[in-house]
N, C-alpha and C positions, 0 to 999 in steps of 0.2 A: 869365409865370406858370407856362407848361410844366406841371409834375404838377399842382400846383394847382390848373387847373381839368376836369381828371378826377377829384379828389377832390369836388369840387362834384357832379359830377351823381353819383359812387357814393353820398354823403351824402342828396341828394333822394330816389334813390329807396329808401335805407333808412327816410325819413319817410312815405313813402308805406308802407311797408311795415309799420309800426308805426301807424300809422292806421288802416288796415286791422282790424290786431289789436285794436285797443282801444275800436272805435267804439263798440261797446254795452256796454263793462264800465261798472261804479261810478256807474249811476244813481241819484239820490236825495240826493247828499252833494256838498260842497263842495270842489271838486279842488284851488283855490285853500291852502288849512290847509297842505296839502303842502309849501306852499313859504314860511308863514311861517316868519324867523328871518335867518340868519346862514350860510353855507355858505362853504368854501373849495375852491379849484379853480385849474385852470391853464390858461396859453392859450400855443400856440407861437409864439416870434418869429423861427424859422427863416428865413422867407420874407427877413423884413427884412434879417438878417443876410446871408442870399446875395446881395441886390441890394448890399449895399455889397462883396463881395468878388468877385462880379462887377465892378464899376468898379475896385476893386483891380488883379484881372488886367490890366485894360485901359491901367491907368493904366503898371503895373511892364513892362507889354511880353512876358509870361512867355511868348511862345511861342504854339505851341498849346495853346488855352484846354479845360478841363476841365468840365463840368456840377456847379456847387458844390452843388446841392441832393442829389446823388449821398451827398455827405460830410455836408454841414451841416446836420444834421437833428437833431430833439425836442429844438431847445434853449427848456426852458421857464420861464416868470414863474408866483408863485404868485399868485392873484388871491383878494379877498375879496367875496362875493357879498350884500348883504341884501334882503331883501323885507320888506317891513311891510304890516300886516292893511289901510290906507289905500290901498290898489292902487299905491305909490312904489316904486321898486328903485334901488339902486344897486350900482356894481363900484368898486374899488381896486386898484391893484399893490399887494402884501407887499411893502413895500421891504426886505425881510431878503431875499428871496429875489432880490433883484438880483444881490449876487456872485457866487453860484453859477453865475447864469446867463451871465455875465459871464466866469467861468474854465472853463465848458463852452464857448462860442463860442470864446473861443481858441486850448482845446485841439485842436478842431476843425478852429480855421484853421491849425493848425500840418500836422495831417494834408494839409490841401488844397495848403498851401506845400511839401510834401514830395512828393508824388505828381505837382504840377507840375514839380519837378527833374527826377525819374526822368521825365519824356515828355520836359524840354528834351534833358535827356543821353542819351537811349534815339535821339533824331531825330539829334544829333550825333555818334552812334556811340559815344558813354562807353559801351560793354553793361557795365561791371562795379559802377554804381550803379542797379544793379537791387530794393536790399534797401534797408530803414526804415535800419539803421547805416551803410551808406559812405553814405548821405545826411545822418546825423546829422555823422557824421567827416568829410563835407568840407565843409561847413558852417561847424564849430568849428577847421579847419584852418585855411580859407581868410577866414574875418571874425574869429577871434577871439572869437567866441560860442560858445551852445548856440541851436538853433533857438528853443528859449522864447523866450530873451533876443531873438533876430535879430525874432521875429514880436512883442513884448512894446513892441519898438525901432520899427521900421520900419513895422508894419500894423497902423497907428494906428484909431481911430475906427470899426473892423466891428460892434462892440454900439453898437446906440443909448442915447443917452443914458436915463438915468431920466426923465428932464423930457420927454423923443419921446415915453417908451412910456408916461407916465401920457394924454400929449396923447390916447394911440390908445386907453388902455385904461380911463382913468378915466372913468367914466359913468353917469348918472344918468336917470332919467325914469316913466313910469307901466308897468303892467303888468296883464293880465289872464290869466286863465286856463279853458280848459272842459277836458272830460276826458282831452284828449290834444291838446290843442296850447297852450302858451306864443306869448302875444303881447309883444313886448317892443319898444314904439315904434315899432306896427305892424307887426314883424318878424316872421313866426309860427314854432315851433320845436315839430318834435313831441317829445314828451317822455315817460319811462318813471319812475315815483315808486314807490319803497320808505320803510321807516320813516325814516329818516334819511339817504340818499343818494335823488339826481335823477340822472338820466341825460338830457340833452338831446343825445338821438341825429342831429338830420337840420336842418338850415332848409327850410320847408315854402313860404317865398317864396323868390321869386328875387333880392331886394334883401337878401338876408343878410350884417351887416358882418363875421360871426369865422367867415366859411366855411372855414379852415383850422383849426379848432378844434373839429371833431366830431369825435367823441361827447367831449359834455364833461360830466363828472363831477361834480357838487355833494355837497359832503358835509358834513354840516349838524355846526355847531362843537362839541365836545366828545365827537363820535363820535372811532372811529377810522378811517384809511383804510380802502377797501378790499385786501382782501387782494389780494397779485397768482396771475394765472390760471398753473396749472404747465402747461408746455408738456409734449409729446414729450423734449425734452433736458432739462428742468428735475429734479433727484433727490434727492429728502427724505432729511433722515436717515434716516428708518426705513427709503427705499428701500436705501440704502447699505448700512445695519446687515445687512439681510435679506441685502443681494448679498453682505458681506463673510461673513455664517453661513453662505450656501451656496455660498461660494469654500472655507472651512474645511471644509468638510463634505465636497466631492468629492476635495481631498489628502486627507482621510482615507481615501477607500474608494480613490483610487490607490496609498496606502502598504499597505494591507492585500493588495488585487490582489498586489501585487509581493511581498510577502511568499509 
């Protein structure tokens, strides 16, 4: 499991930490209403996918083997969530959302089958396929392919099938709710509710089945996503706009100077 299960205990104790917060909010009202309806959401099948290219390496002989969860990561399924006022829930995989996830994993695996070359040939002394193209170039040199094709060919079966990930993902059963924690087949999950997005940030047991799946997102059908969060690097237009007026702005007062 390797990162996996430090993701578990940082995830614990953000439920604790949000328990915390919420213990005394929103007494008097039904915290359940929250989560009638229909929500859509996702769940990573990363994990999966590394243990089969883990057995890959094993199988292909590659050498010195690599840490694929390094590479192969946030490849996600989109999941459909409902709750009904009768305390039932169930999940479903989007099966529309299977290709996509399907052509992320192998893009992926194509990265991992490439960074594996460059260690085999770096330990044999090749130093000159050091870069992504004399890897790509001796590749299509040497099989007559392009990597897609060689990884599309050869590394067969790294996504599970749809029929796997409904087995792991499709699910059904009752559910309860008090003011900050979701129970879900016993499970308890601390939870943070706005008007139409959920946030179940933490598993608050230690018998939690989608522990690589916090903070997972509900977003009730007919909203729109959440926006995403702008980092440090992230730069809006307008940020742009502003920079590109006060790039204009300072050759002005340098052609003036010079003048």
């Amino acid at each position: 499991m390797r990162k996996f299960a430090f993701r578990k205990i940082k995830y614990m104790l953000i439920g604790v930490m949000a328990l915390a917060a919420f213990v005394f909010a929103g007494c008097g009202r039904n915290p359940a209403k929250a989560f009638y309806g229909t929500f859509g959401s996702t769940v990573d099948i990363s994990e999966y996918v590394c243990e089969r290219a883990d057995e890959w390496m094993s199988t292909a002989l590659m050498g010195e083997l690599i840490d694929s969860d390094d590479i192969i990561t946030d490849i996600r399924l989109s999941v459909i969530l409902t709750f009904n006022e009768d305390g039932t829930w169930s999940q479903t995989i989007d099966e529309s959302s299977y290709e996509s996830a399907v052509t992320d994993g192998y893009e992926k695996m194509e990265v991992l089958v490439r960074e594996l070359l460059k260690l085999r040939l770096k330990g044999a002394g090749e130093t000159e396929y050091d870069n992504d193209d004399a890897i790509d170039n001796l590749i299509e040199e040497t099989l007559g392919m392009t990597l897609s094709e060689y990884v599309s060919e050869y590394v067969t079966d790294i996504i599970p099938s749809l029929e796997e990930l409904s087995d792991i993902y499709n699910t059904e059963g009752r559910y309860e709710v008090t003011e900050n924690v979701l129970v879900r087949d016993g499970i308890q999950e601390a939870y943070l509710a706005g008007e139409d997005t959920i946030v179940i940030t933490a598993p608050v047991s230690e018998n939690a089945v989608w522990e690589n799946d916090y903070p997972m997102i509900l977003v009730k059908e007919g909203t729109a996503s959440p926006e995403p969060v702008q980092t440090e690097d992230t730069e809006t237009e307008q940020d742009k706009t502003d920079s590109d007026s006060g790039d204009e702005e300072l050759a002005e007062k340098e052609v003036i100077e010079l003048k």
